[in-house]
C-alpha positions as CSV (number, residue, x, y, z in Angstrom):
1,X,44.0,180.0,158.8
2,X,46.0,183.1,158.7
3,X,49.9,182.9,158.9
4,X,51.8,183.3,162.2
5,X,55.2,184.3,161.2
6,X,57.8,183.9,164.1
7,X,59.1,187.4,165.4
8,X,61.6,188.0,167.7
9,X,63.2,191.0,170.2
10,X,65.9,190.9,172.5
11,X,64.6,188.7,174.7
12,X,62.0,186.8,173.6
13,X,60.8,184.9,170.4
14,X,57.0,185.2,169.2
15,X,55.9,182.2,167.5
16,X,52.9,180.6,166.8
17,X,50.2,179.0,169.4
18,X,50.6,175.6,171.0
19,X,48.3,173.0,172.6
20,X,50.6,172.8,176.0
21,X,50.6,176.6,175.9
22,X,47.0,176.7,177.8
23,X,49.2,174.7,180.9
24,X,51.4,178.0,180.4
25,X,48.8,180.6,180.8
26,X,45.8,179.4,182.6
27,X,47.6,180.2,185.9
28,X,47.2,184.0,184.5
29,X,44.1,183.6,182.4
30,X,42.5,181.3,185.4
31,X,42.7,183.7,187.7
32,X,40.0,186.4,188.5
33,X,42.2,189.5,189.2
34,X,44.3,189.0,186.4
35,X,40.8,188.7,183.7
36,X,39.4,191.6,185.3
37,X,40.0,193.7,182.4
38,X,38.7,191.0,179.6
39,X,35.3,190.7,178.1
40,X,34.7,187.4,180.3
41,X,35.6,185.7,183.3
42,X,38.5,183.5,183.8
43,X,38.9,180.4,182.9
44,X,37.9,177.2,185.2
45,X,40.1,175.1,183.1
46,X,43.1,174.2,180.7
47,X,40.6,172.6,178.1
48,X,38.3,175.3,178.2
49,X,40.8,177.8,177.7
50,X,42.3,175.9,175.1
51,X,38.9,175.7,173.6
52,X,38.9,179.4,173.6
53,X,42.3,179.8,172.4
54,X,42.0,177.7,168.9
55,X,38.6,178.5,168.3
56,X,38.3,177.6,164.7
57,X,36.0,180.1,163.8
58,X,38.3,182.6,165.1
59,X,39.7,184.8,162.6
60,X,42.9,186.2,164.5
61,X,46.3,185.6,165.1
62,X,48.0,184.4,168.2
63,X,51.5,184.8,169.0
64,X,53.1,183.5,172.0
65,X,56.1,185.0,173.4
66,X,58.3,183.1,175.1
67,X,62.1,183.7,176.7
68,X,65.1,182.3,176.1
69,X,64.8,179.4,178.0
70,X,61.4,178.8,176.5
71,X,59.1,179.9,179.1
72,X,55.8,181.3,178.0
73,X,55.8,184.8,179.2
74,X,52.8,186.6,177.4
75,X,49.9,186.1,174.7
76,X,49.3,188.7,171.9
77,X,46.6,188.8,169.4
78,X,46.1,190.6,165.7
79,X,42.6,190.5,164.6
80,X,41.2,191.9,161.1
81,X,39.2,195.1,162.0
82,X,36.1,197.2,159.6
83,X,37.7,196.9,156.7
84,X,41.2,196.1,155.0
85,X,44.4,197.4,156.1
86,X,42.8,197.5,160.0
87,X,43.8,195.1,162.3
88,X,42.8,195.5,166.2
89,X,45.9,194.2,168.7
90,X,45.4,192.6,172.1
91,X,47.8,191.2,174.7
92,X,48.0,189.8,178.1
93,X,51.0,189.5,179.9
94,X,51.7,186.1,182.3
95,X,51.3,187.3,186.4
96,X,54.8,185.8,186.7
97,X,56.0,188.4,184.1
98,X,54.1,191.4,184.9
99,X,56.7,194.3,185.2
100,X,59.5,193.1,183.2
101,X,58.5,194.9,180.3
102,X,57.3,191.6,178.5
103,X,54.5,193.6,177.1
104,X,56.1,196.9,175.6
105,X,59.1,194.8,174.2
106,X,56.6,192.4,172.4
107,X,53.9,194.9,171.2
108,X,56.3,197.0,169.7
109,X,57.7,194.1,167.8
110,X,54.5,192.7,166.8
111,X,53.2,196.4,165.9
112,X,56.4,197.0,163.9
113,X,55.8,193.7,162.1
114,X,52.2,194.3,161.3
115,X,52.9,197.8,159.9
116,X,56.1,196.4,157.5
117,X,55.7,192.8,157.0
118,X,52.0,193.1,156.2
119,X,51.4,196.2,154.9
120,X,48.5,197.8,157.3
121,X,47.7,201.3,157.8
122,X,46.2,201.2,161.1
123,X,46.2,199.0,164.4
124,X,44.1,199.9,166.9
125,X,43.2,198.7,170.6
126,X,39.6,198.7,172.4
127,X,40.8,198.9,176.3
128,X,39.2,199.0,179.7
129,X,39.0,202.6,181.0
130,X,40.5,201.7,184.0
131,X,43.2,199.3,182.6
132,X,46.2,202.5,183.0
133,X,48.6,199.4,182.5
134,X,47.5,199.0,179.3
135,X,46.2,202.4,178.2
136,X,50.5,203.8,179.2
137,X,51.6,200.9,177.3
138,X,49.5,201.7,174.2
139,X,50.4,205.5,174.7
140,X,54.7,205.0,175.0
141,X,54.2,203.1,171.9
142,X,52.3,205.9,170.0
143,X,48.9,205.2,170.2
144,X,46.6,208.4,170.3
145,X,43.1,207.6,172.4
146,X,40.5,208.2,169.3
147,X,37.5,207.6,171.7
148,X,36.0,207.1,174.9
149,X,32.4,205.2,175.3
150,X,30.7,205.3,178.3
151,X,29.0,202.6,179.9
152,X,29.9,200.8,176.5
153,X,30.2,197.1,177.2
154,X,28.7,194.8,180.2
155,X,31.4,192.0,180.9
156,X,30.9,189.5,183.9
157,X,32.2,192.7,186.6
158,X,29.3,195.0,185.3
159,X,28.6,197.6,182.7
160,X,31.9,199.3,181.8
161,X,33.3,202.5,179.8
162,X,36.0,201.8,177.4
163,X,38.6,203.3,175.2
164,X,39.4,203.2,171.5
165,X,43.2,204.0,170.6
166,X,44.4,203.8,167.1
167,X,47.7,204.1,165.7
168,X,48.6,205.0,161.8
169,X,51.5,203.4,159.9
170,X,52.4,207.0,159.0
171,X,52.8,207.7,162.7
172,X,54.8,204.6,163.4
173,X,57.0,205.3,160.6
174,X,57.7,208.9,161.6
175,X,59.1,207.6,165.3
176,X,62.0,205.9,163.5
C-alpha cells in the first residue's frame, strides 16, 4: 500500500481514506447526476461503494478532504500512470460543496505535493468532453489539453469522447 501523507490548504485537511467516509460521499457518489461523468453508474449502496473505494487491488491513492469542522467535502485520487514519474489525478467534489472552490483549493495542493514531495514529472487527467467543470478546473491550474479521442470510451450513459490533459513539473514550477 502506497503512503497517503496528510496535506493541508486554507481550509481543508487531506488525509488518508476512512471506512465511515463512504456514509460521507455516497449521497454524491449515489446519485446519478452527480456520476454522470464517471466510468460507471452510481452507487446503490455505502458497502458497495466502500467496496470500490478500498479495493485492495487498487493501486492509487485516496485523499479525503475534509473542513475544519471535519466534514468530508471532496475525494481526490493519484494513480501511477505508463511508466515512472507519471501519475494520472482524479477528483470529485461532494454536491453539498460544489461551487465553493473545494476542488481548485485541493487539486492545487495535492498537485503541488505530487510534483515536490514525490518527485514526478508529469500528472495528467483523462476527462469527459463534456465535463467544462472539470476541464476549467484542470486548465486555471495549468493543465494543457494533450488530446482529444472521439467516441473513446462506452460508460453506462453511452459511447463518449474524452480528453487527455497533462501537466509537466517544469510548467508547474515556472507558475511560482
Amino acid at each position: 500500500m502506497r503512503d497517503v501523507p496528510t496535506l493541508k490548504t486554507d481550509r481543508f485537511t487531506l488525509r488518508p481514506l476512512r471506512r465511515e467516509d463512504a456514509a460521507a460521499l455516497f449521497p454524491t457518489l449515489g446519485d446519478e447526476t452527480q456520476c454522470r461523468y464517471l466510468t460507471r453508474p452510481a452507487f446503490e449502496s455505502e458497502e458497495e461503494l466502500w467496496g470500490w473505494l478500498a479495493e485492495p487491488g487498487w493501486n492509487g491513492r485516496t485523499w479525503i478532504a475534509e473542513d475544519g469542522d471535519g466534514e468530508v467535502a471532496a475525494r481526490f485520487v493519484s494513480v501511477p500512470g505508463h511508466e515512472d514519474g507519471v501519475e494520472e489525478i482524479g477528483y470529485i467534489t461532494c454536491a453539498h460543496r460544489q461551487g465553493e472552490g473545494v476542488a481548485r483549493e485541493c487539486t492545487r495542493a495535492l498537485v503541488a505535493h505530487l510534483f515536490t514531495a514525490d518527485g514526478l514529472r508529469k500528472l495528467t487527467a483523462e476527462v469527459d468532453a463534456d465535463n467544462t467543470a472539470s476541464i476549467r478546473l484542470l486548465e486555471r491550474l495549468g493543465f494543457a489539453r494533450e488530446a482529444f479521442f472521439r467516441e473513446h470510451e462506452t460508460t453506462h450513459i453511452g459511447l463518449r469522447d474524452v480528453m487527455m490533459y497533462g501537466l509537466l513539473a517544469s510548467e508547474w514550477s515556472a507558475r511560482g
